[in-house]
C-alpha positions as a printed Julia matrix, in Angstrom:
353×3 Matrix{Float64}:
 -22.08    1.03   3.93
 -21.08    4.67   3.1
 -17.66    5.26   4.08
 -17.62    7.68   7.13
 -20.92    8.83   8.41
 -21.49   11.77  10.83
 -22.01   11.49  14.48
 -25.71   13.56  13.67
 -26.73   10.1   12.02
 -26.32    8.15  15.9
 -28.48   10.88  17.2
 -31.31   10.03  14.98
 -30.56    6.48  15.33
 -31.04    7.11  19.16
 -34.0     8.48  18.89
 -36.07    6.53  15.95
 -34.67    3.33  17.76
 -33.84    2.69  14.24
 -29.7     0.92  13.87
 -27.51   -0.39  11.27
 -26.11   -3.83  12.04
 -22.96   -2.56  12.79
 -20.9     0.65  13.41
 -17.23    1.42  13.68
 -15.82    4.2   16.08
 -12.93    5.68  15.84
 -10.29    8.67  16.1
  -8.42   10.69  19.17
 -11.77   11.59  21.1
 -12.22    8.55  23.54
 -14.59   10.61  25.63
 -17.7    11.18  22.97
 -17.25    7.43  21.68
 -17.74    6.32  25.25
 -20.96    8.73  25.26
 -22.26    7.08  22.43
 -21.67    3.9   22.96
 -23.94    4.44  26.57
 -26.94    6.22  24.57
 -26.89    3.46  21.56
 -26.51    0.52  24.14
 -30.04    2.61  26.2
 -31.82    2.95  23.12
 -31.43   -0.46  21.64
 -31.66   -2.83  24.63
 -34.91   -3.88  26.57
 -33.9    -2.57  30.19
 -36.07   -5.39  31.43
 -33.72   -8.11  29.76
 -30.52   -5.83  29.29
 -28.77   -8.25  31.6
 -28.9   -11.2   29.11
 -28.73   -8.77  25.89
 -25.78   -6.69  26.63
 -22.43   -7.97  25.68
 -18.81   -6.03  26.39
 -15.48   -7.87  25.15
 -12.31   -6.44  24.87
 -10.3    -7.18  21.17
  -7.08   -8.18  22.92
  -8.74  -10.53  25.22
 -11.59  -12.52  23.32
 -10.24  -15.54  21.25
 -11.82  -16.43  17.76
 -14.25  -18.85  19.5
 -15.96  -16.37  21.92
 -16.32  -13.93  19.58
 -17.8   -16.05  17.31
 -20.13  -17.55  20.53
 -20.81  -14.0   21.07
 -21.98  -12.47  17.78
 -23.71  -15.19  16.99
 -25.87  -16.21  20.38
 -29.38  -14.93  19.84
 -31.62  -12.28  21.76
 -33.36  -13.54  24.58
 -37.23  -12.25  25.26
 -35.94   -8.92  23.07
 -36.02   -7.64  20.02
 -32.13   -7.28  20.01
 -28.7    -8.33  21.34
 -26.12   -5.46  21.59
 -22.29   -6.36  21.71
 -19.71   -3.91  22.14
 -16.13   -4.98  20.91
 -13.99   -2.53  22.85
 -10.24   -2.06  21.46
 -11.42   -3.91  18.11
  -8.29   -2.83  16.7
  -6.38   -5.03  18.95
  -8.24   -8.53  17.86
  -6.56  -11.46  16.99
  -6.1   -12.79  13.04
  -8.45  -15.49  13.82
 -11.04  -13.4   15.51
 -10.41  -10.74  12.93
 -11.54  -13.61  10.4
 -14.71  -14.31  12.5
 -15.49  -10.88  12.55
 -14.61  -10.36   8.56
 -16.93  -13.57   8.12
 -19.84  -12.1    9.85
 -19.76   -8.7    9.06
 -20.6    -9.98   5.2
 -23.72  -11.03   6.4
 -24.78   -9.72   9.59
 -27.67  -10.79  11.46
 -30.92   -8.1   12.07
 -31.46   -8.84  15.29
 -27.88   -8.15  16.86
 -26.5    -4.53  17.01
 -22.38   -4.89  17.33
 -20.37   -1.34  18.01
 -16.67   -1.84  17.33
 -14.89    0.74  19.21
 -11.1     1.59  18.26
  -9.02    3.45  21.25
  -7.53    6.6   20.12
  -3.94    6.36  18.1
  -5.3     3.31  16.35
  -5.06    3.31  12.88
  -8.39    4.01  10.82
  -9.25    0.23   9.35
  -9.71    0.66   5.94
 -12.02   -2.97   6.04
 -13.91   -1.95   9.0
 -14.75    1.79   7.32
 -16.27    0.07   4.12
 -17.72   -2.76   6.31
 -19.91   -0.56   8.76
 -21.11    2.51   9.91
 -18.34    4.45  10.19
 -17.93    7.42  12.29
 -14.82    9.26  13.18
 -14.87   11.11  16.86
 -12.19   14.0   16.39
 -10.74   15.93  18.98
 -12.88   18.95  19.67
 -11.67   22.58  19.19
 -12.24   25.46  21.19
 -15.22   26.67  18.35
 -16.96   23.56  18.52
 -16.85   22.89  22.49
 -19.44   26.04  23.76
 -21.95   23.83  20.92
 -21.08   20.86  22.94
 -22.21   22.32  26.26
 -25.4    23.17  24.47
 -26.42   20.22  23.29
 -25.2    18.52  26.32
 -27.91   20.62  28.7
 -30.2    20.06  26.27
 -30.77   16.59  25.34
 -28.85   15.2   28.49
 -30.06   17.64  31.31
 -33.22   18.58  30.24
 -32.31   22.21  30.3
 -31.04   25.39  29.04
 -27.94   27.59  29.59
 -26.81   31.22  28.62
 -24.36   31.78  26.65
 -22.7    34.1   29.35
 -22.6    30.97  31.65
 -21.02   28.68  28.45
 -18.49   31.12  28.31
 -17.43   31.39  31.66
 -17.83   27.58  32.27
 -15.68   26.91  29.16
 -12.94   29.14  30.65
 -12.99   27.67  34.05
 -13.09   24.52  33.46
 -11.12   24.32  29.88
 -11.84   21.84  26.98
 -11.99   18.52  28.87
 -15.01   17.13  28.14
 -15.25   15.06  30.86
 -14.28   17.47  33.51
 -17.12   20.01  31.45
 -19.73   17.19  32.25
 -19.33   16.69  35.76
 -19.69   20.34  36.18
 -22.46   20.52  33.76
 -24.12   18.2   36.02
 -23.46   19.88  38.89
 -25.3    23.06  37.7
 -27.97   20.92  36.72
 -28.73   19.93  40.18
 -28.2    23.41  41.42
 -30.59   25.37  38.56
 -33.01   22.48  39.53
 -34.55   22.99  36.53
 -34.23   26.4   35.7
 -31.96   27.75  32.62
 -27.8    27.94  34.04
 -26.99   31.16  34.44
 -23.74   32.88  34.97
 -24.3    32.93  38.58
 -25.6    29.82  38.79
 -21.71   28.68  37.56
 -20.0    31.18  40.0
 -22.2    30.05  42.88
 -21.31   26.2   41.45
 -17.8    26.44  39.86
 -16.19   29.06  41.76
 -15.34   31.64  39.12
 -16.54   34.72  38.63
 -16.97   37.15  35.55
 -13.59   39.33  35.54
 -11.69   36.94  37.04
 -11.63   33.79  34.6
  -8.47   32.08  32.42
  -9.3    34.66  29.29
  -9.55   37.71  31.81
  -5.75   36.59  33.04
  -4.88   36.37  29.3
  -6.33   39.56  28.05
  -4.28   41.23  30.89
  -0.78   39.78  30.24
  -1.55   40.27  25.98
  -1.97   44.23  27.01
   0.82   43.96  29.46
  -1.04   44.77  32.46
   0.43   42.91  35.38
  -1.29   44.66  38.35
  -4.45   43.41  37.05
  -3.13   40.19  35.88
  -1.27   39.16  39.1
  -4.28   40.05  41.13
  -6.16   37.52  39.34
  -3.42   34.75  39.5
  -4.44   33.11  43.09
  -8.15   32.59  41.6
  -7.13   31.46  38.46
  -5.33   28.99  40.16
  -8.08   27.73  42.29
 -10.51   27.14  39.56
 -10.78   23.72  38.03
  -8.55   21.44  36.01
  -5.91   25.01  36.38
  -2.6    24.63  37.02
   0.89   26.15  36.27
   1.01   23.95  33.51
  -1.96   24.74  31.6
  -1.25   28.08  32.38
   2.09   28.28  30.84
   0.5    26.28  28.11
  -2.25   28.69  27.52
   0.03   31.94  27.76
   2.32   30.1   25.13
  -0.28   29.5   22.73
  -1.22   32.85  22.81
   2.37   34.1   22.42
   3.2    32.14  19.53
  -0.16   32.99  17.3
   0.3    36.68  18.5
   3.56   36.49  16.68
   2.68   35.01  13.71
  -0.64   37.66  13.64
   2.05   40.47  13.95
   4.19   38.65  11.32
   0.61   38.58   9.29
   0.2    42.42   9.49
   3.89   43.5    9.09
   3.2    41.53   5.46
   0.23   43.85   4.88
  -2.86   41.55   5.93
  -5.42   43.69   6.52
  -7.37   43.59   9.83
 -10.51   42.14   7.94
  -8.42   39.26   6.82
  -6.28   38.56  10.48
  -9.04   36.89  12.03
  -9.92   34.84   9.64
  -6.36   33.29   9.06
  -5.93   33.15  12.77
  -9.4    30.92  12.7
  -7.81   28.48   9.71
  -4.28   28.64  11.71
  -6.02   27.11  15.0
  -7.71   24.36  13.01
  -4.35   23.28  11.44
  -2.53   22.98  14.55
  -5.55   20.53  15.81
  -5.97   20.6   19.81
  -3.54   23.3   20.86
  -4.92   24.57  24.45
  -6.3    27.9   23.87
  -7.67   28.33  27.83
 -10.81   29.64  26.34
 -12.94   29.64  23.31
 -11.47   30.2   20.01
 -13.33   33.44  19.1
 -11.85   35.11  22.17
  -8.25   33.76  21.68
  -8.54   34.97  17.87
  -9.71   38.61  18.76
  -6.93   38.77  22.06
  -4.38   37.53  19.77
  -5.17   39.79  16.99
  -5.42   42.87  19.36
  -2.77   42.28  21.13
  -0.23   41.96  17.75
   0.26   45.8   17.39
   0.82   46.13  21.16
   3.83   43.72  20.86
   6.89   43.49  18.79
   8.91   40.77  17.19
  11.52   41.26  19.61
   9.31   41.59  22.81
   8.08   38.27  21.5
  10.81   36.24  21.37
  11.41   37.18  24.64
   8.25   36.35  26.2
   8.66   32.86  24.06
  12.05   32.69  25.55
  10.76   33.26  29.12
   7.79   30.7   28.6
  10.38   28.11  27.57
  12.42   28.26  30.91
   8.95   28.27  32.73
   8.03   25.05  31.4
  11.48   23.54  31.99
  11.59   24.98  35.57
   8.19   23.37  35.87
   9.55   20.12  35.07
  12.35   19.84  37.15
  13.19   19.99  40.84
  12.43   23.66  41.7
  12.02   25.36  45.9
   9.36   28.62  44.38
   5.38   27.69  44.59
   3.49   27.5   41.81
   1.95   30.99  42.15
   5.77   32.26  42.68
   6.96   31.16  39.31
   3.63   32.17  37.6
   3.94   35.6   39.25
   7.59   36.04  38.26
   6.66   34.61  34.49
   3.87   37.65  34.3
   6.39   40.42  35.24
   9.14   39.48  32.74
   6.23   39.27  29.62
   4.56   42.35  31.35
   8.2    43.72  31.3
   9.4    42.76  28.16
  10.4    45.16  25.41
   7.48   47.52  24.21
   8.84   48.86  21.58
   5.82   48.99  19.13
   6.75   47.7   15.13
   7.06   50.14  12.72
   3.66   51.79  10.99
């Protein structure tokens, strides 16, 4: 088998009903493994005999006997068996050996999909046994090419890029929390392409008044505008003080290293590109939008700030996220409000040209 495959290659095995004997899944993203693992056990097993077909153990609770039952039992009035070994990581040394054993010579007619949790270790054996594909975490770039797809091939249906946007920044990178409102809107279009105010109508957020509008206004210190839009923000799903302090931090910290970027000379040309490689270093940091907006904010907002102004605003972030943690008597939207005025407030001295 080659040694890591990408996740295109289960599309087309989806749809060509064509499978190897046996794939591997694995890395931090639980939520697309889970996805896949549904479409490859609908597209290989008979519905009409999926009952007697289908197969789901868990690693740490099938013994070496089972498994071996398992892998080994026949189809019955199908084409195929399918087996999914959920947790595979967690098996047993003598089940391991079953599985070793098999996976040497594996039979045609049984489809097996060894799923690792995310944290497990990549298994070497299992890479260079099967058909290996790693599920990473998905950035803010790649999630708005998620939603696509997603309406698509899963809904049927199509969706403007105004509406991806303001989805994305309502509802975050969750993918899971994404789907159920993707399939909200699906219902509610009824066919027809999303639209932006088919989400506003749906989601309850509105163009003006999403998680990047808040943003922009605290990077260009306006905290009329931002504090006016702090009660919706925190209506909107999967919001909270948390991911708002989270989301204000991020773009704190990569403002300051863009202003560090241009008091060394990088030219503007350069700053979003650097920003770009920076995100995809730091792996899943929460942005509260997509990356492209983040980048341009950030880069924007680094000659309206100064070094000074901030280490103050990180310093003020930090003793948010501790007061958040602790036993505290203000509301959410008390500390959030008090947070914008001191990084609206802070010092705006600009850096030297």
């Amino acid at each position: 088998m080659s040694p890591v495959a990408d996740a295109k290659i289960l599309r087309s095995a989806v749809k060509d009903r064509v499978f190897a004997p046996a794939y591997y899944f694995y890395g931090p993203n639980d939520y697309l493994k889970d996805e896949d693992v549904r479409r490859m056990v609908d597209a290989a097993a008979d519905p009409a005999t999926r009952d007697f077909n289908v197969e789901v153990v868990r690693g740490g609770d099938v013994d070496a006997e089972t498994l071996g039952s398992t892998i080994s039992t026949p189809p019955m009035m199908a084409e195929r068996r399918v087996v999914v070994v959920r947790d595979v990581s967690a098996l047993k040394k003598d089940s391991r050996a079953i599985l070793d054993t098999y996976l040497k010579r594996p039979a045609p007619d049984l489809l097996l999909l060894l799923v690792a949790p995310a944290g497990a270790k990549p298994d070497k054996g299992l890479i260079n046994a099967t058909l290996a594909v790693e599920f990473d975490a998905l950035s803010g770039a790649r999630i708005p090419k998620w939603i696509a797809y997603y309406v698509e091939h899963d809904l049927k249906s199509s969706i403007t890029d105004g509406a991806i946007t303001l989805l994305q920044e309502a509802a975050g990178t969750d993918l899971s929390q994404l789907k159920i409102e993707l399939d909200k809107l699906g219902s509610y279009a009824g066919g027809a392409a999303i639209n932006e105010s088919a989400v506003s109508a749906v989601v309850g957020v509105r163009p003006g008044q999403t998680m990047g509008d808040f943003l922009d206004a605290v990077a260009r210190r306006d905290a009329t505008a931002a504090l006016s839009m702090l009660p919706v923000i925190l209506e909107q799903p999967k919001a909270s003080a948390v991911t708002t302090v989270m989301a204000l931090t991020a773009q704190a910290l990569v403002t300051a290293w863009a202003q560090a970027a241009r008091a060394r000379g990088t030219s503007a040309s350069r700053l979003n590109g650097e920003l770009f490689a920076l995100l995809k270093e730091s792996g899943s940091v929460y942005t509260g939008r997509a990356w492209g907006e983040f980048v341009s904010t950030c880069a924007k907002a680094s000659d309206l700030w100064t070094a000074r102004a901030l280490d103050d605003a990180l310093e003020a972030l930090l003793e948010a996220d501790m007061t958040l943690k602790g036993p505290r008597v203000s509301s959410d939207e008390q500390l959030l409000s008090n947070l914008v005025l001191t990084l609206c407030g802070a010092s705006t001295r600009r850096r030297a040209a």
